[in-house]
Structure formats: C-alpha cells, structure tokens
N, C-alpha and C positions, 0 to 999 in steps of 0.2 A: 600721426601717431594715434593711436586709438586711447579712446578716454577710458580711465580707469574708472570701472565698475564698482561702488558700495555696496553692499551685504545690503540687500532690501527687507530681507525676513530672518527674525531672529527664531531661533532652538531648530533648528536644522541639520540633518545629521543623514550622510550618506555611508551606505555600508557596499564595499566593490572588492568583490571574488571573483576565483576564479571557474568556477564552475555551479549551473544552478543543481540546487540542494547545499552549496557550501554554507548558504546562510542560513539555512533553516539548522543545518546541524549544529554549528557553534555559534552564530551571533544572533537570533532571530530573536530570541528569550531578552535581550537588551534593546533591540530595535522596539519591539512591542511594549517596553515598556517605559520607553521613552515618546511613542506614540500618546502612551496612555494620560503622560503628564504635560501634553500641548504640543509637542514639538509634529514636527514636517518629516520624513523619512522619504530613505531612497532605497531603492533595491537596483545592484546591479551586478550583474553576470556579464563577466569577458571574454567569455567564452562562450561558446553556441550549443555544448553540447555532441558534437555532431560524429564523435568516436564512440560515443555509449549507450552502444546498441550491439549486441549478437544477433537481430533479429530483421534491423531497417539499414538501408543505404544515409546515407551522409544527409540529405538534402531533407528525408523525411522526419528521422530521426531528431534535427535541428527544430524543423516546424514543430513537430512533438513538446520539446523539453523548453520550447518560447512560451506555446500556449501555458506549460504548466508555472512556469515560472511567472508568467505574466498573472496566474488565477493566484499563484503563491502573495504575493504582491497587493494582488486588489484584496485578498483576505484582510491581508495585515493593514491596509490603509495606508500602503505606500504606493510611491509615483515610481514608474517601472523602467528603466533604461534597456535601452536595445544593446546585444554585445557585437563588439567590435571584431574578435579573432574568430577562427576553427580552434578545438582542440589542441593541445599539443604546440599549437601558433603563436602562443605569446611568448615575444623576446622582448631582450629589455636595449632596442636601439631607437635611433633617434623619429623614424618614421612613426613608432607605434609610442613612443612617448608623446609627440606632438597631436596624436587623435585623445591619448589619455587625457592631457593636460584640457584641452578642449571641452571637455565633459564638466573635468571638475568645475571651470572655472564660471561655464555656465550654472552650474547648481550651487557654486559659493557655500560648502555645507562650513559649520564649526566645528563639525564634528564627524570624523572618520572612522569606522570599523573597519578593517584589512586582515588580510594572512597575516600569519607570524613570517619576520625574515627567515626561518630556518623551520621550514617545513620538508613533508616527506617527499615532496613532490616539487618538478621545476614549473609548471604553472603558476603553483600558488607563492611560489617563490620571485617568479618576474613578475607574477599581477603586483605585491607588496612592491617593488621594487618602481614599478612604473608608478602605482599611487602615492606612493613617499616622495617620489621626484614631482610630479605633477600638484600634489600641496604645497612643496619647498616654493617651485616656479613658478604660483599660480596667479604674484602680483610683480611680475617682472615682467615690462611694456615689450624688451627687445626678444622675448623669449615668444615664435609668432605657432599658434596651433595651426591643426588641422581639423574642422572650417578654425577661420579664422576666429577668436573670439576676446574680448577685450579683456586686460588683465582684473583683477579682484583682489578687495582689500578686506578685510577684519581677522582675527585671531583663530585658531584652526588647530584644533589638538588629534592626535593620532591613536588609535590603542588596535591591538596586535592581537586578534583570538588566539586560542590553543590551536596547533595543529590535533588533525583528526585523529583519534590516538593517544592526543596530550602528551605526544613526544616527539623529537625530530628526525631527520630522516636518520639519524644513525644508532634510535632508537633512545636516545635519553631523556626522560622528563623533561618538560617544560615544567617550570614554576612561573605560575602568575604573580602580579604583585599587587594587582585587583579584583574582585569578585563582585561579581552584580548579583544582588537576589531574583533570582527570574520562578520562583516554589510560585506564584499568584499566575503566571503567564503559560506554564507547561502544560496544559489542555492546546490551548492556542497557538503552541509553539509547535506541537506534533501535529493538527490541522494545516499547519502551511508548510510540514514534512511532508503530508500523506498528501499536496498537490502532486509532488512528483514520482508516481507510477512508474513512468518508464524507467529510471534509475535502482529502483525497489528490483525491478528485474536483473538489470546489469550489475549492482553489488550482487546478487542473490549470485550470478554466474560466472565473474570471476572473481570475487573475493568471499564466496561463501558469509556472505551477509544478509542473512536473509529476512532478520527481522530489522529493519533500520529504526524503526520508533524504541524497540528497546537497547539497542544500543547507542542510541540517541540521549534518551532517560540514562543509562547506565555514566555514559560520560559527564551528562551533567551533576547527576548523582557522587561522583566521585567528585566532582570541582565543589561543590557543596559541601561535602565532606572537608575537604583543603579546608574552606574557608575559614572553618572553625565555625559556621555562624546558623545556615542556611539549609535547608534540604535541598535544593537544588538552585544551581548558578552557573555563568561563563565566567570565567574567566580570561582575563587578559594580560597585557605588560602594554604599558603604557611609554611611546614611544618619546625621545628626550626634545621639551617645547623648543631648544634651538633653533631658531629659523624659522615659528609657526607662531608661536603665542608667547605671551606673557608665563613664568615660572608659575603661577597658582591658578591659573585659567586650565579647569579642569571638571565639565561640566557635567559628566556619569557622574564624579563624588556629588557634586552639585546639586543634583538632581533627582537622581536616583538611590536607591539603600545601597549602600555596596561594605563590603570589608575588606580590609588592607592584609589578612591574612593572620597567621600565629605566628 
C-alpha cells in the first residue's frame, strides 16, 4: 500500500481550468495576491488549447497557447502544469479522473480555484467536476491514479469563480458569496492576460471580442461594484467543506481583504 503523503509546504494554492486565458480572466487577480502574501501558486490548464485558432492546425496552435500560458505563469511566479486533454476532450469518466486526481495529489494545494459547476460551457463544466472529485479522493489509499501517486493528507477548501459573463449557461446571474479585492493587482492581472496573443485573435473572430483586457476590467469592475466595497474584484461561491476541511478553514478570508457581499 503506498504510504500516505503529508502536506510538506504550507499556504499553497492551485488554480485548474479549463482553457489557457481562463485564469487570467477570472481568478488571476486572487492568485496574484495570494502570491503576494507568501504563498506557493499553481497555474493549470486542462486543456491544450488546440480548437482556437482560424488561422493554425491543431498541433501548432497547442505549441502556441503552451508557450503563452507557460510566459502567463512565470510572470506571476507560479509553478506551471502541463495539460492533460485536447479541446472539447474533457469528460468526466473514470480514465481522466484518475490522471486528474494524480496531479492534485502530487501538489497537495489547501487551496483550490475552479470553474463554477454551472458554467456556459461543458469544458469548464467537466474540468470543475473532475477537480471537486479529485480533492474529495485525494486521501483515499484504494482510490489508485494515473502515474500512480500516493494518497495526501491536510484540509483543502474549494471556491468556484464566476463563469465568463457572470452568468450560467442559461444566461442567469451568478451571485457570489465572496469577493477578493484584487483594485492593488489589476496592472498585473492584464500583463498575464495580454501573454495570451493568439486567443486575442480567436475571441476577436468568433465571438466578436475584440478587446479582452477591457472586458476583462469591465467584469471585474462589475464584481467590484456587487461587492459593495472595492473597485475591482473576483468573485467566488465557496464550495461546501464536507469531505475537505474543517467548517471555518477558510484561507482567502484568512488571508486576503475580501467581502461577504451586501
């Protein structure tokens, strides 16, 4: 049986989407500034990228959105994870749970950034869904990854961005129930937007997006406003510690400014 692994490094916090640019648009403003107050961060993308392009074949197009994702990453003084799927490829079965679970349990975070469960899209929809199973399982010795990697122990809290839009796929509001101040970090949040170039192209071409940094600003600008507090914020909904952590183990309050809303 393989020997259960302790948390070796504490304020540890990985953030796993499902496409590079997901995290610079909604969680980056909170990684960065949880960077800022000591902690260790993760950047990871589950996807390659490799649909979003009008321009490149699949193979090149990947190599493209790795490099930027990877330059996105070493800005911010995070440690960069390689992704797992193609576009469009992530399901939530048991093969791609057991490469999920693997990752996490090597990086033992406390702390997780994800999709929201009810996003516009089935991507960001399975990635949440494989990372919420993959934190549940991630100190369960019978439960065996792919590589194989030994289970992990310490307390592990989840929070859930806004989908892009700040509403679900069937167009309704999301309301968060926490707000991080990210107004100090929004210079540096749009420098590890503007890594990603080739995306800048492909919103521009099918979804008539063509400035991403002010709709970037604009959305945080609105959560900001929610907050009741802040000029600019993420917002989140913090997912229920059942099965992860202790009831008041909750480390963004912790650590960071944040508000519970009006």
């Amino acid at each position: 049986m393989d020997t259960i692994s302790s948390r070796t490094k504490e304020k540890c916090a990985l953030v796993a989407v499902a496409h590079p640019d997901d995290i610079e648009f909604m969680m980056a403003g909170t990684m960065l500034e949880l960077r800022r107050v000591g902690w260790e961060i993760h950047f990871w993308n589950l996807t390659n990228g490799c649909c979003g392009s009008m321009e490149h074949e699949r193979e090149i197009i990947s190599a493209i959105r790795a490099r930027e994702a990877a330059a996105s990453a070493a800005k911010a003084g995070a440690v960069w994870h390689e992704p797992l799927f193609d576009d469009l490829g992530v399901f939530y079965d048991a093969a791609s749970q057991a490469r999920v679970s693997a990752v996490i349990r090597q990086v033992n975070p406390e702390l997780i950034l994800t999709h929201s469960p009810s996003d516009y899209m089935e991507d960001h929809q399975n990635v949440c869904r494989l990372v919420v199973t993959g934190a549940f399982s991630k100190g369960m010795p019978n439960f065996v990854t792919v590589p194989p990697a030994p289970p992990a122990v310490g307390p592990l809290r989840i929070y859930h961005a806004l989908p892009h839009g700040l509403r679900d796929g069937l167009g309704r509001p999301v309301i968060p129930d926490c707000y991080v101040n990210i107004s100090g970090v929004m210079e540096a949040k749009g420098e590890l937007l503007a890594c990603h170039e080739s995306q800048k192209k492909w919103l521009d071409a099918t979804q008539g997006m063509a400035a991403c940094l002010d709709e970037m600003s604009r959305m945080c600008a609105e959560m900001g406003k929610m907050s009741g507090e802040f000029d600019f914020a993420e917002g989140f909904l913090r997912h229920s510690h059942l099965g992860f952590c202790p009831p008041d183990f909750d480390p963004i309050a912790r650590d960071l400014t944040v508000s519970f809303g009006t």
